[in-house]
C-alpha positions as a printed Julia matrix, in Angstrom:
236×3 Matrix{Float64}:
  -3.3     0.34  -15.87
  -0.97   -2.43  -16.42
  -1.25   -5.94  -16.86
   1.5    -7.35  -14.01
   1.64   -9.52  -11.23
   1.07   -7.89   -7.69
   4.11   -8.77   -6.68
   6.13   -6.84   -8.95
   3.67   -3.86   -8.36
   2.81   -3.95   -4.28
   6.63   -2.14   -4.11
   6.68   -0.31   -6.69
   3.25    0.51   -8.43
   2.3     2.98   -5.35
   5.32    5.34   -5.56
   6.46    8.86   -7.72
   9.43   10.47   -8.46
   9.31   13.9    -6.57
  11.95   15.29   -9.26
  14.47   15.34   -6.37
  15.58   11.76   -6.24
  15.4    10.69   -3.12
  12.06   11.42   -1.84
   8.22   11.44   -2.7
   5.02   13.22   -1.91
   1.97   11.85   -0.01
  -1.5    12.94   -0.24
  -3.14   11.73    2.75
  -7.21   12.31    2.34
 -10.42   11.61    5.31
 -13.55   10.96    5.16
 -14.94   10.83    1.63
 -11.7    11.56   -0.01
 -10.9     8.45   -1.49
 -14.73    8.98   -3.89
 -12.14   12.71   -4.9
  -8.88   11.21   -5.28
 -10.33    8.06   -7.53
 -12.67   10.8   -10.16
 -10.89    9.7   -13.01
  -8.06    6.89  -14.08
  -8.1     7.76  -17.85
  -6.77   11.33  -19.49
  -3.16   12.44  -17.45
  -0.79   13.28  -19.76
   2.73   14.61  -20.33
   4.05   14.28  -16.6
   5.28   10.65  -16.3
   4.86    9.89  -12.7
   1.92    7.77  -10.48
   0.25    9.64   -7.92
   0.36    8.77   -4.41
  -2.84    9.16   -2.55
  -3.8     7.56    0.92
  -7.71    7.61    2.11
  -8.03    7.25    5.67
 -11.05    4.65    6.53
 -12.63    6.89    9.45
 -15.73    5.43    9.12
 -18.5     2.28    8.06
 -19.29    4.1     4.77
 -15.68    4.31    3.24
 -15.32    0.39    3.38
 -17.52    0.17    0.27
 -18.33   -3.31   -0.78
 -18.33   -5.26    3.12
 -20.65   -6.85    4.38
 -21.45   -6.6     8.25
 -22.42   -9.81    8.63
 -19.14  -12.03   10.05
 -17.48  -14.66    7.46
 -14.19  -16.39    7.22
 -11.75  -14.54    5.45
 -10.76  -15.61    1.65
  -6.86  -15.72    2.85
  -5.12  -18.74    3.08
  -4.1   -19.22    7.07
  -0.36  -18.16    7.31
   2.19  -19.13    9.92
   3.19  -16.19   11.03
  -0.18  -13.63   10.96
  -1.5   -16.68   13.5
   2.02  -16.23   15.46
   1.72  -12.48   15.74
  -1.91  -12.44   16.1
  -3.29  -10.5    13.56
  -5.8    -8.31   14.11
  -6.92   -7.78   10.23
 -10.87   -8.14   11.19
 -13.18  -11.73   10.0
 -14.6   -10.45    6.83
 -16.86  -12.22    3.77
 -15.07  -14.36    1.37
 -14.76  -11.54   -1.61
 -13.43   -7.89   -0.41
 -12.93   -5.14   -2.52
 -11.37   -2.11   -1.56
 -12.44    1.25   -1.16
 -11.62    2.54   -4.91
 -13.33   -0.9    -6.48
 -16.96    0.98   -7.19
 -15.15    3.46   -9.73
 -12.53    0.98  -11.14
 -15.5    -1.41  -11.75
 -17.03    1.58  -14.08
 -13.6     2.09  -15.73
 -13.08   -1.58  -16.46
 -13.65   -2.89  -20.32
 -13.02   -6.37  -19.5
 -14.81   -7.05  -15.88
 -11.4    -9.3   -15.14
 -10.49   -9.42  -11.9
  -8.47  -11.31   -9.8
  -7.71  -11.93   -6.16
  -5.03   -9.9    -4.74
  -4.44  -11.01   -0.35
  -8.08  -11.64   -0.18
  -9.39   -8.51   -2.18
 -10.7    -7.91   -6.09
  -7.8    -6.46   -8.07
  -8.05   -5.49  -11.59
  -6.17   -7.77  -14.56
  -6.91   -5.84  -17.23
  -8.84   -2.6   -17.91
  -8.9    -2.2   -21.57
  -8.92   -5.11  -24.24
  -5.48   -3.82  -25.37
  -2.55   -4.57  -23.35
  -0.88   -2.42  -25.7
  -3.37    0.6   -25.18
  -2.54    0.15  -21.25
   1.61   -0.33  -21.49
   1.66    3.1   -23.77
  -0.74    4.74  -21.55
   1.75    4.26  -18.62
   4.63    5.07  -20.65
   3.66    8.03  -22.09
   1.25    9.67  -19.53
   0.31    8.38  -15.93
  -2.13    5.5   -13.89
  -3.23    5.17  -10.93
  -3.01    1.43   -9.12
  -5.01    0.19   -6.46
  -2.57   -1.13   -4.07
  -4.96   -1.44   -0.94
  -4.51   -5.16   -0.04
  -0.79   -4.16    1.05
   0.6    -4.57    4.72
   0.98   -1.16    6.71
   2.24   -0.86    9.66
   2.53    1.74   11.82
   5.78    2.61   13.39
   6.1     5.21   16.11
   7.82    6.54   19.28
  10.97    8.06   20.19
  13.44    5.86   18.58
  11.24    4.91   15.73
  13.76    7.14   12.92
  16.52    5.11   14.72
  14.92    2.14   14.6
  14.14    2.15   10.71
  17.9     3.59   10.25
  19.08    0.03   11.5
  16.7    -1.81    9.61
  15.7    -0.46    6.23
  18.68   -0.04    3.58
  17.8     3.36    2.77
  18.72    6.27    5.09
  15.7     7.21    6.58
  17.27   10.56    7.8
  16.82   11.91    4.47
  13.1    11.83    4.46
  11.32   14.8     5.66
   8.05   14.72    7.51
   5.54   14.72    4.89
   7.64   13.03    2.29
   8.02    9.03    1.83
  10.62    6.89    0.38
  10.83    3.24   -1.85
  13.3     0.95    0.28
  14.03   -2.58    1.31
  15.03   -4.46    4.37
  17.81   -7.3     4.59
  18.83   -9.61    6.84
  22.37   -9.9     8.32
  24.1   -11.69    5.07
  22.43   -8.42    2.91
  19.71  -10.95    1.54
  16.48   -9.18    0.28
  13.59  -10.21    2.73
  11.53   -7.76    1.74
  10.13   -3.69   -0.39
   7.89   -1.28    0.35
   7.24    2.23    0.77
   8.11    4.3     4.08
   5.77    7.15    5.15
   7.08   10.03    7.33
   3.97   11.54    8.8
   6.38   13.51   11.9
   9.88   13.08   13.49
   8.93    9.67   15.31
   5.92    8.8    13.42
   5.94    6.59   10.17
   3.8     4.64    8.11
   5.28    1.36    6.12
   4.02   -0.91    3.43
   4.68   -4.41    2.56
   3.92   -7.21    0.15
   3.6    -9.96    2.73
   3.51  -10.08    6.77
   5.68   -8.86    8.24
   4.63   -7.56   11.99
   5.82  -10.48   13.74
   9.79   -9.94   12.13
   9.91   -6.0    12.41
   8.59   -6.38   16.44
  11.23   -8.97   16.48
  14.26   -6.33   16.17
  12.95   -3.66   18.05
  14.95   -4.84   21.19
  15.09   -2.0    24.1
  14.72    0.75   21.91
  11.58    2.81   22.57
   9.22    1.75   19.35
   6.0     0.58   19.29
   5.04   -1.03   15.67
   1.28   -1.76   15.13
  -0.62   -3.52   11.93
  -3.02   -0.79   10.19
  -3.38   -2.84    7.2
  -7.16   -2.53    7.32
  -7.31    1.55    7.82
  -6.2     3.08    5.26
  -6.8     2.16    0.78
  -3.83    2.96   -1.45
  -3.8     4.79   -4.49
């Protein structure tokens, strides 16, 4: 694991090289596949890449570490989640997400900070040094849960993300997911994340920040429907 800022890592820390450049794999995982895909964090060597996995939250028992009991939410109130009308759920003041129970075993130092309302790791090991070489020279895993995802389907949803992401989405196959960004008109950076193609008109997209209320905003009369599924699914 490595010692970085979430920002830095909510684009980039959840995505692998395929080996053919312009595309990577997804493991998508139900029920109790997220307890599988998170066995071990430690020992993966000689390949160089991060895995990708995605475990669908199906059911009460995958959202380890929530409390049923209603709370205010540890997030700060932003501008635009109240404009859009979030529907990420009232939840206790401290989440964790559903891979904290076996990072919390893995974890040397018990540091953790907050991450958009969730526990996220600072350090594992005592050694930054131990962690940087670990990456380098082998492979991690990073919890990148508390991202945005959004889902974005219907008939015109490839056309849709061809007009708004930089990266041609025509290239990715169902299945397969790219790294991109989206710009506004003057080619300004607004935001990165990672697009999932689960079919032909069916995709799944992270981000760092909100960012339902601007992607509904440019949909205009093209047939797209674009939903927040931030709290359904844990990133690996």
């Amino acid at each position: 694991m490595v010692d970085e800022p979430a920002r830095r890592a909510e684009g980039r820390g959840n995505i692998s090289d395929s080996g053919r450049g312009d595309s990577l794999t997804m493991h998508h995982g139900q029920g109790g596949g997220h307890d599988r895909l998170a066995t071990s964090l430690r020992g993966h060597s000689g390949h160089g890449w991060t895995l990708i996995a995605i475990a669908h939250l199906s059911n009460n028992s995958l959202r380890l570490g929530r409390s049923s009991q209603s709370g205010a939410s540890s997030r700060l109130p932003r501008s635009e989640e109240a404009a859009e009308g979030s529907t990420r759920k009232r939840t206790p003041m401290i989440r964790t997400t559903p891979f904290h129970p076996r990072l919390a075993e893995l974890s040397q130092t018990g540091l953790w900070g907050h991450w958009a309302g969730y526990l996220s790791a600072v350090r594992y090991d005592y050694s930054a040094k131990y962690e940087y070489f670990g990456v380098r020279n082998a492979a991690a895993f990073f919890d990148a849960s508390p991202l945005y995802k959004y889902w974005i389907r219907g008939r015109d949803a490839e056309r849709y993300l061809g007009g708004v992401m930089a990266r041609d989405i025509r290239t990715c196959r169902p299945g397969r997911a790219q790294y991109t960004v989206w710009c506004d008109d003057a080619g300004y950076v607004l935001e990165d994340g990672v697009v999932f193609r689960h079919a032909a008109d069916e995709f799944l997209l992270t981000a760092a920040e909100p960012n339902l209320s601007y992607l509904r905003s440019l949909i205009g009369s093209l047939q797209v429907e674009i939903t927040d599924a931030s709290e359904d699914y844990g990133i690996l």
